[in-house]
N, C-alpha and C positions, 0 to 999 in steps of 0.2 A: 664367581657366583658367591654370594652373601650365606653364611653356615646356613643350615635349617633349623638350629636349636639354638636357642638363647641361650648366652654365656650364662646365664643362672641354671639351665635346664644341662648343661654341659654339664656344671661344677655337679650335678645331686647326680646324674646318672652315671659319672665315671664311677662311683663308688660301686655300681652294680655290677660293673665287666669283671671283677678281676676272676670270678668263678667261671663265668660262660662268655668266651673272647670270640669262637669259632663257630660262624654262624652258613649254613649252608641252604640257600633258599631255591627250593625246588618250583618251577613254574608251567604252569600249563600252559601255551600261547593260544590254546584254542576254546578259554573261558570264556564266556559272555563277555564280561566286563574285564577282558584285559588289558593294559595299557603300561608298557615299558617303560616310559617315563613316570611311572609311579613307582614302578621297581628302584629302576636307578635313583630315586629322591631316598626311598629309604634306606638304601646301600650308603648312600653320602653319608643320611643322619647316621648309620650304624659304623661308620670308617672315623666318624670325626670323635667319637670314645674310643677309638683303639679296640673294636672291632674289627675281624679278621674275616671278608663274608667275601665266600665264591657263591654265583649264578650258575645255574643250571637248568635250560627249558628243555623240556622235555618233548620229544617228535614220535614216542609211538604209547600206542596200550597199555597199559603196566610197566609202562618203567619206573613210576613213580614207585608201585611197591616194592622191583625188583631192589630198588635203589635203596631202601629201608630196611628191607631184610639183609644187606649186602654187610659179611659178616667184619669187611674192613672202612665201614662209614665210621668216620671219625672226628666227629662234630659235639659242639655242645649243645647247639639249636639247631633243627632242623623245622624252617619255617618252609609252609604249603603255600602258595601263591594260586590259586584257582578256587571254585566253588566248592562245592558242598560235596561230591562224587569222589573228586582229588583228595580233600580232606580226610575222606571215610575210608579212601584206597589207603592212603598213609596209616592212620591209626591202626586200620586194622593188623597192618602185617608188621605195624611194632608194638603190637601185646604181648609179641615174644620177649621182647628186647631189655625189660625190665626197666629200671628212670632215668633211662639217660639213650639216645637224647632227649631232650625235650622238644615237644611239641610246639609252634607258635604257626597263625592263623595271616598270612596274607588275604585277604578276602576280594575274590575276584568275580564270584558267580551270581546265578539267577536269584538265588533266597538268601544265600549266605546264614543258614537257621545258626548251625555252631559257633560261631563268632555273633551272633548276638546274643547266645546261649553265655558266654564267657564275656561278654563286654566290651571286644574288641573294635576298636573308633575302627574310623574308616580312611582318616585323610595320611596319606602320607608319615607324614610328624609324628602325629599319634600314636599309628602302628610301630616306627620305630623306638619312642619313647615305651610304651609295652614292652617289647621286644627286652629293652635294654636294663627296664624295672625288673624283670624276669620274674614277676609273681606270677610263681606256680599252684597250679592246684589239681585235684588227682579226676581224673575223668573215667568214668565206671560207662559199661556199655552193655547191651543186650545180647541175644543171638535171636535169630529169625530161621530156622530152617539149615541152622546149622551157620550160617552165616554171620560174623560180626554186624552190631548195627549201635548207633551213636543218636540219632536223632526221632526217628518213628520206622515203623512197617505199618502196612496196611491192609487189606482186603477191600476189593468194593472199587463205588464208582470214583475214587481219588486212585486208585491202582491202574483202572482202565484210562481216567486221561493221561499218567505219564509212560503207559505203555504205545499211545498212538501219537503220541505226541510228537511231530518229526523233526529230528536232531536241527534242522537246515531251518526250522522253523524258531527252533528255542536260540538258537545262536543268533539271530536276526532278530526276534522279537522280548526276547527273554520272558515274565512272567506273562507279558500278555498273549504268547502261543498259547499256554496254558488256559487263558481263558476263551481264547478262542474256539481251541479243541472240546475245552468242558461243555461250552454252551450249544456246542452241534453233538456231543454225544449226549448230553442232556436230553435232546427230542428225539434220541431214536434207539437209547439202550432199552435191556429188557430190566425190570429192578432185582437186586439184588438179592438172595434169603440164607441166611448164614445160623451155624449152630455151633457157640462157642462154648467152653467150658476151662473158666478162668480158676483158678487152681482147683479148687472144691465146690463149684457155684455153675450151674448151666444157665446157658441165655438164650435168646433169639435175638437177631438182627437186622437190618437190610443192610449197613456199613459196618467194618469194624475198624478203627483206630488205637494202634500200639506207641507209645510215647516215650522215648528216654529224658525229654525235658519237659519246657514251659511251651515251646514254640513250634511251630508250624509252617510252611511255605513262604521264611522270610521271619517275621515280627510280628506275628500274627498269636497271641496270647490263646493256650487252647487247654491247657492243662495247669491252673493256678498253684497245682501243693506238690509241681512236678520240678527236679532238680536231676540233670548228668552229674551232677558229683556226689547224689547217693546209689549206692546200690536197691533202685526200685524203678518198678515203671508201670507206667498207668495207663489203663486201658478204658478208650471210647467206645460205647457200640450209639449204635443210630439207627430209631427205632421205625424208620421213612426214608424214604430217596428216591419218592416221589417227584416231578417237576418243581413243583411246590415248595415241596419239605429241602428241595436241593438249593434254592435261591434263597428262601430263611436262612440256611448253616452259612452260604455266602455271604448274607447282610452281618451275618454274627460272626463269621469268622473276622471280617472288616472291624468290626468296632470289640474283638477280643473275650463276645460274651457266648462263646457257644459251647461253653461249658455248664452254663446257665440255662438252655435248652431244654425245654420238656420232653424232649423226644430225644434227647442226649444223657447218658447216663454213663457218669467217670467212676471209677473205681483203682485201689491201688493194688497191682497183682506182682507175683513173683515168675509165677507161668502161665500159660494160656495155649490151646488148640482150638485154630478157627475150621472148620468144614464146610463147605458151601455145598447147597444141593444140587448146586448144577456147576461146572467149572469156573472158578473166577482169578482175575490178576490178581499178582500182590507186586507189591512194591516197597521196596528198603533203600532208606534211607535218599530217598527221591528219585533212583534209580528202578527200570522193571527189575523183576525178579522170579520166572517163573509164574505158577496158582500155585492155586488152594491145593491141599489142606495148609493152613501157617499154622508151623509150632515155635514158641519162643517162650523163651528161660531170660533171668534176670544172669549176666554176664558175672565171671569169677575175677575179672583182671583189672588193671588199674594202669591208667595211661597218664605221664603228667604232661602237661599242657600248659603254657604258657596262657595267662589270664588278665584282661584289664579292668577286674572286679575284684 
């Protein structure tokens, strides 16, 4: 088999290994979009600089974190091979761990939001060449209810589709379960009514949206002056979730402008308490998580993360 890296792309990224040689990639086999022979391509690119990379897939619940908090893991890189859930299980339970290892993005899942958050390509090649560039940069997270969180929480009718949404479904259809499920609870939820009060400022709502970056369910542009690598996050409330008002945020979440929204109103918070008047899901980080009440705090800790931006 013909290398994957061009003799030019060899010569500029041997220069990068000699810091971080040991590279250990953790893999979910049960991601939407996984595919082993993508693993194996980028194990070759990363063997043929004199990188040192064990496989590891993982067959139950938590082993991904156990395996991160594991006080004798002894890697330079410890790259996540799965979606978005895998990613956020890692990070979370190495806030402890201080910089090292580093974090780096296999990207295997339904949205894949954090690796387009970081600029992480997608093909094979790419990923390894990232990988092997090893630009780092520092990733700042929230808390939702006491919970780490990397990408959003929520309240509302986005919390209720990915709380009914059924695993057998998103594994088989990946984002289009999603829209399957939104458009039959669309016609038969009751609407939502929320009372937040974002650090010194009270609101009203029918949705509320909490944000650590730009993006949303994928590539989906939702929060323009939103950044994970500062310590800030921004908070959507939605002032309708009406039928109506639900398929506009869809036309706009599509084309990137529903921050544009007259009936959407962004702001940038440090903390926030959401209350519903009647019980409602939240959801972090794409995963359920419980209801209401959601309290969330801008995070104290600092994660580095392998970046292709």
């Amino acid at each position: 088999m013909e290398s994957q890296l061009s003799a030019s792309a060899q010569g500029e990224v041997r220069k990068n290994t000699r810091k971080a040689k040991r590279v250990l990639i953790l893999a979910n086999p049960t991601a939407t979009s996984f595919r082993l022979k993508k693993i194996t391509q980028i194990i070759k690119c990363l063997e043929e600089v004199g990188m040192k990379v064990e496989l590891k897939l993982t067959d139950r619940a938590s082993e991904i974190s156990e395996t991160c908090v594991d006080p004798d893991l002894n890697t330079d890189i410890l790259a996540i091979a799965g979606g978005d859930a895998s990613v956020s299980e890692a990070a979370s339970a190495m806030l402890g761990r201080g910089m090292k290892p580093h974090l780096a993005i296999i990207p295997f899942g339904t949205a894949n939001v954090l690796a387009h958050e970081l600029g992480v390509p997608s093909t094979p090649e790419d990923i390894a060449k990232t990988i092997i560039a090893g630009k780092v940069r520092k990733l700042h997270n929230g808390y939702a209810n006491g919970r780490p969180f990397f990408l959003s929480t929520s309240t509302g009718f986005d919390a209720e589709v990915v709380h009914v949404v059924p695993l057998r479904l998103k594994r088989k259809y990946g984002r289009f379960a999603y829209l399957f499920i939104a458009m039959q609870l669309a016609l038969s939820r009751r609407k939502g009514s929320f009372k937040v009060r974002a650090d010194d400022e009270e609101l009203q709502c029918s949705m509320a949206l909490i944000t650590n970056g730009q993006f949303y369910a994928g590539k989906h542009l939702v929060a323009p002056d939103a950044s994970i690598l500062e310590r800030q996050l921004h908070l959507l409330t939605f002032k309708d979730d009406s039928l109506w008002a639900l398929i506009k945020y869809g036309c706009r979440l599509l084309t990137g402008t529903i921050a544009k929204s007259r009936s959407v109103e962004c702001r940038k918070i440090k903390s926030a308490r959401i209350d519903a008047y009647r019980a409602a899901a939240v959801q972090i980080d794409g995963e359920p998580f419980g209801g209401t009440p959601l309290e969330v705090s801008v995070g104290d800790c600092e994660l580095t993360v392998i970046s292709g931006k």
